[in-house]
N, C-alpha and C positions, 0 to 999 in steps of 0.2 A: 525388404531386400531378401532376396532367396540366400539362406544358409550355405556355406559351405565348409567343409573339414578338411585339412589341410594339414596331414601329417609330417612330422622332420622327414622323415623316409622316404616319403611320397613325393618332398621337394625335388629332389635328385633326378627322378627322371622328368620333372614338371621342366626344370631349368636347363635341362642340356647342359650343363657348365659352360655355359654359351660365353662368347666374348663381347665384348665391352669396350666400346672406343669411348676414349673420355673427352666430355663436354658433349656426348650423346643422347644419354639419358636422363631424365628427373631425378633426385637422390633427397634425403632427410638432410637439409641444413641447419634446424634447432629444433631442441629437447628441450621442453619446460616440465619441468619435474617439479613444481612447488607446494606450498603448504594447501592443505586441503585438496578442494577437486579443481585449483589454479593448475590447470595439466593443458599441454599442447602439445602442436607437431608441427612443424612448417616444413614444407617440399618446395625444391629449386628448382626452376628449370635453367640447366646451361648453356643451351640451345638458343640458335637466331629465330624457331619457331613457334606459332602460335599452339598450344598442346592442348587437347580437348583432355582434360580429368575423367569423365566417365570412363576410362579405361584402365584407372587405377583404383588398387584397392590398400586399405591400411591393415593391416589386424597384430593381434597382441596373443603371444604364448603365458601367459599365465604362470607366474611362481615356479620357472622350471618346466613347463607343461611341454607337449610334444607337438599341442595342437592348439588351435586357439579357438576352440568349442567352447570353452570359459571364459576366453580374454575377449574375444568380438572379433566384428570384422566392417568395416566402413568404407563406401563405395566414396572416393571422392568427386565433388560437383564443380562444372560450369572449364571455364578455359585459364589457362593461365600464361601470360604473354612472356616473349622472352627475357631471360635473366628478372625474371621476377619471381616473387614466392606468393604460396600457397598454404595460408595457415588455420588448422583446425583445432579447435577448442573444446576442450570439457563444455555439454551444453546443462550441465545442470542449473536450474533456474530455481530451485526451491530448495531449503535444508531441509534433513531428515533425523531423529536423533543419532545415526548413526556415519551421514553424510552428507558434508555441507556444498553450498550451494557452490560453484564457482564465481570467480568475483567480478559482477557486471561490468567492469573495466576491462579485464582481460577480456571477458566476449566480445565486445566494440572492438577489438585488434583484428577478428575473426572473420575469414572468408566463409567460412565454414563452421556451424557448432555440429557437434556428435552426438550419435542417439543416444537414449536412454541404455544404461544398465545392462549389460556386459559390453561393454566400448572400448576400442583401446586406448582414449584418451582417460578410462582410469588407472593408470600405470601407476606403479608404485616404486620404482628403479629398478627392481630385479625381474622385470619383465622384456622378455624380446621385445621388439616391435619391427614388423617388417612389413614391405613396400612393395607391392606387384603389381603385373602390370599384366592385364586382359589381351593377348594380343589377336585373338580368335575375335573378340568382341561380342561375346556370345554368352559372361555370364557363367561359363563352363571353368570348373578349376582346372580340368585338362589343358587350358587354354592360358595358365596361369603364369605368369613368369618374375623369378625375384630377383628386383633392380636395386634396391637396397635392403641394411640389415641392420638395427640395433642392438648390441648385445649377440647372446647365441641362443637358439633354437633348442628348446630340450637343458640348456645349462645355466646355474647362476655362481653368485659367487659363494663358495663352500664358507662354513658347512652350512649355513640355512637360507642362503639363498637370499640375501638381501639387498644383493646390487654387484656391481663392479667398482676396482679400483683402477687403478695404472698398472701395479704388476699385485697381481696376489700372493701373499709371501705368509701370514698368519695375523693370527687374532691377538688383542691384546682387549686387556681391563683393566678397569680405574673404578676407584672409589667415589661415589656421588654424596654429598656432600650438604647437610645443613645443619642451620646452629652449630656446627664444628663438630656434628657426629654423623656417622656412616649411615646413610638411608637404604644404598643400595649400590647396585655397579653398571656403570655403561661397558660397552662395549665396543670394538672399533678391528676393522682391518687395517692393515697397515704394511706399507714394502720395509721399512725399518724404525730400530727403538733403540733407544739409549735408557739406562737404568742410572740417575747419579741421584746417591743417597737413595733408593730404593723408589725413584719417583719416574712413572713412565710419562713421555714427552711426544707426541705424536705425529711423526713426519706424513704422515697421507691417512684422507679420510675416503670414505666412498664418494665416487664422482656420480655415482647415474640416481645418488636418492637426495633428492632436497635438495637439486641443484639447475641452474639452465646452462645446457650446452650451448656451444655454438662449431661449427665443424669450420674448419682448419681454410686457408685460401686455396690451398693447395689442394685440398678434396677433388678432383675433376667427376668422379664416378662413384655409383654407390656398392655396398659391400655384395657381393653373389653366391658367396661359399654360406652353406645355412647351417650344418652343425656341429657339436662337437665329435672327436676334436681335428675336425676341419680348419677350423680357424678357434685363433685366442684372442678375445674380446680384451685388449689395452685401450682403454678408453685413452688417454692422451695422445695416442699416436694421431688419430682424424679429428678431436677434440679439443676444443679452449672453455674453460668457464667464463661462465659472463659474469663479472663483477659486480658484487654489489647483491649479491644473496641471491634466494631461492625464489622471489617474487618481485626480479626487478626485467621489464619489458621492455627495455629500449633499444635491443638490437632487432626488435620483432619485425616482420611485413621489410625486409631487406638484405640481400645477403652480398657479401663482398667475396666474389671467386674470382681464380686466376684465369676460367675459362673464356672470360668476357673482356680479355688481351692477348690475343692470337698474337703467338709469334709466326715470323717465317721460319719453315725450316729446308726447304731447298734452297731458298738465298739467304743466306746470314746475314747481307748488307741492306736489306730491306727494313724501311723504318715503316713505323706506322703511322697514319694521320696526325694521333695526338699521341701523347705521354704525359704521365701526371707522378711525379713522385717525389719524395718517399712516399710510401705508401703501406703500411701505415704511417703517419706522420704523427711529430708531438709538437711544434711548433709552425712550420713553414713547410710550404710546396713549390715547388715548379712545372711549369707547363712549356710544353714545344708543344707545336704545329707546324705540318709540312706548306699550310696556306697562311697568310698572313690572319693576328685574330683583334677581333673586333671589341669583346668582351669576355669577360667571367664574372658568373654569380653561383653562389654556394647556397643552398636550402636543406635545411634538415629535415626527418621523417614526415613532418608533419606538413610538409610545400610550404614553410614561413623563411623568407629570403634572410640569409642573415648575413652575409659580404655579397659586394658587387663590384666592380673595377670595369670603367673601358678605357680600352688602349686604342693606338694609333696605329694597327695593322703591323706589329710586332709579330715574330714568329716566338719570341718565347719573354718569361718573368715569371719572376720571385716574388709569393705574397707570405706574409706573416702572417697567420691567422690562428697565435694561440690564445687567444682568448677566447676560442671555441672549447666547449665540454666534452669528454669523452663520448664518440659514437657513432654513428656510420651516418654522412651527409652525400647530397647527389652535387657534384660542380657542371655545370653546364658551360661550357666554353665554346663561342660564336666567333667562327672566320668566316673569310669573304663567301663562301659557298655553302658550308653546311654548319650545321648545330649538333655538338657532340655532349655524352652524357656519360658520365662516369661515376662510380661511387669511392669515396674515401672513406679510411677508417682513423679517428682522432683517439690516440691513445694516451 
């Protein structure tokens, strides 16, 4: 792949400050940040379009860097259909003493593995990672345009740069601890503390190190402003963590946006085909259809059916379905005319 350098400075006249209609463009809808070289990216498209990847590029600013000369840069492959994602994985296949392999299970997640050594899937939280998009198709960073944004360009979180929180407010330390004597001290950002009996208590830890994001329903667009202090990186504001730690996969290869339920907005009293909600749910959903519906079946990430019901050309019903696990399933619901396809989120 032909190098390219791509300074914070340089972005400004690359981007135009161009605008952004939402549910336009491809955007980052999960960060996997976990132990080892277990590092990912998954890009959404929120479009009704088939999008050729060759004209997107991934790259990484580097511990505060300006540029991502150090962090990499990754041409993304092949197509990705709509309201679907596109996930690239740490392709390391072998351990080093100094860095280990990523873990053959999260590769099989993977549309895409990354090249060798300097990649931006070796992020370490306090790295940017941003999203461009070739629009010349030529290759040319002249041609280059930034559609989304992780973190900021050129800034991490003070004072050494080790990620981001929710709000940055200051540092705290604590005593580490064995056999009941002082070993050493961690360290920790944090928006607030409390001291009772001289013991600090830790309301916020860093979000973007040794964690997996997942970006918000509400996301339509991805971030375009690239440095500081242009924008201030509050990770919670477009952010949710995924549950369940730094190496758990199961919202991967699927994302739940609110692009992919167009409202009307000239007629208010316009409904749509289907509706499915709540949505997220924790126990039960409902469905209307403006046609009478035939069936519903529910399947999880992996296409393994796990409810199914047929009705009697019903326009709408109530299923209980909490005996489902937390996590994003697809319901397919069949009326007289078409097959429709939706994703829920069990919380």
């Amino acid at each position: 792949m032909r190098k390219l350098i791509l300074t914070a400075g340089a972005i400004f006249s690359v981007i135009g400050l161009m605008a952004q209609e939402d549910c336009s463009e491809l955007f980052f809808s999960e960060y996997l940040e976990g132990t080892g070289n277990n590092k990912g990216l998954e890009v959404y498209n929120p479009t009704d379009e088939v999008i050729n990847l060759n004209a997107y590029y991934v790259a990484r600013y580097s511990n505060g860097s300006n540029t991502y000369t150090d962090g990499g840069i990754t041409q993304l492959q092949g197509f990705i259909q709509p309201y679907k994602t596109h996930f690239i994985v740490n392709g390391q296949t072998t351990s080093t003493e100094i860095s280990p392999a990523s873990d053959p299970n999260l590769r099989a997640l993977a549309q895409q593995l990354d090249h060798d050594y300097p990649a931006p899937t070796y992020m370490n939280g306090n790295d940017a990672i941003a999203l461009f998009k070739d629009t010349g198709g030529s290759g040319d960073v002249n041609d280059f345009v930034l559609v989304d944004l992780f973190g900021i360009i050129g800034g991490g979180m003070p004072p050494d740069g080790e990620g981001w929180a929710s709000i940055t407010d200051q540092w705290i330390y604590r005593n580490v601890y064995e056999a009941g004597e002082v070993v050493g001290q961690d360290s920790f950002y944090v928006t607030n503390y409390i001291i009772p009996d001289g013991y600090y208590f830790l309301k916020w830890w860093l979000w973007s190190a040794n964690h997996a994001l997942v970006r918000k329903p509400g996301v339509k667009k991805g971030v375009t402003a690239a440095t500081m202090p242009t924008v201030e990186f509050n990770v919670t504001m477009e952010w949710d963590t995924v549950p369940g730690g730094a190496d758990v996969w199961d919202s991967l290869n699927a994302h739940y946006c609110n692009c992919e339920f167009p409202t009307a907005i000239e007629n208010k009293n316009v409904i749509e085909s289907i509706s499915i909600y709540p949505n997220p749910f924790t126990s039960s959903v409902k469905v209307f259809a403006d046609e009478p519906i035939q069936s519903v079946a529910i399947f999880d990430l992996t296409g393994k059916r796990v409810f199914s019901r047929k009705l009697k050309g019903i326009r709408r019903e109530a299923f209980n379905i909490e005996h489902l696990s937390e996590g994003i399933y697809l319901v397919q619901v069949q009326t007289t005319g078409t097959l429709y396809s939706r994703r829920i989120i069990k919380r």
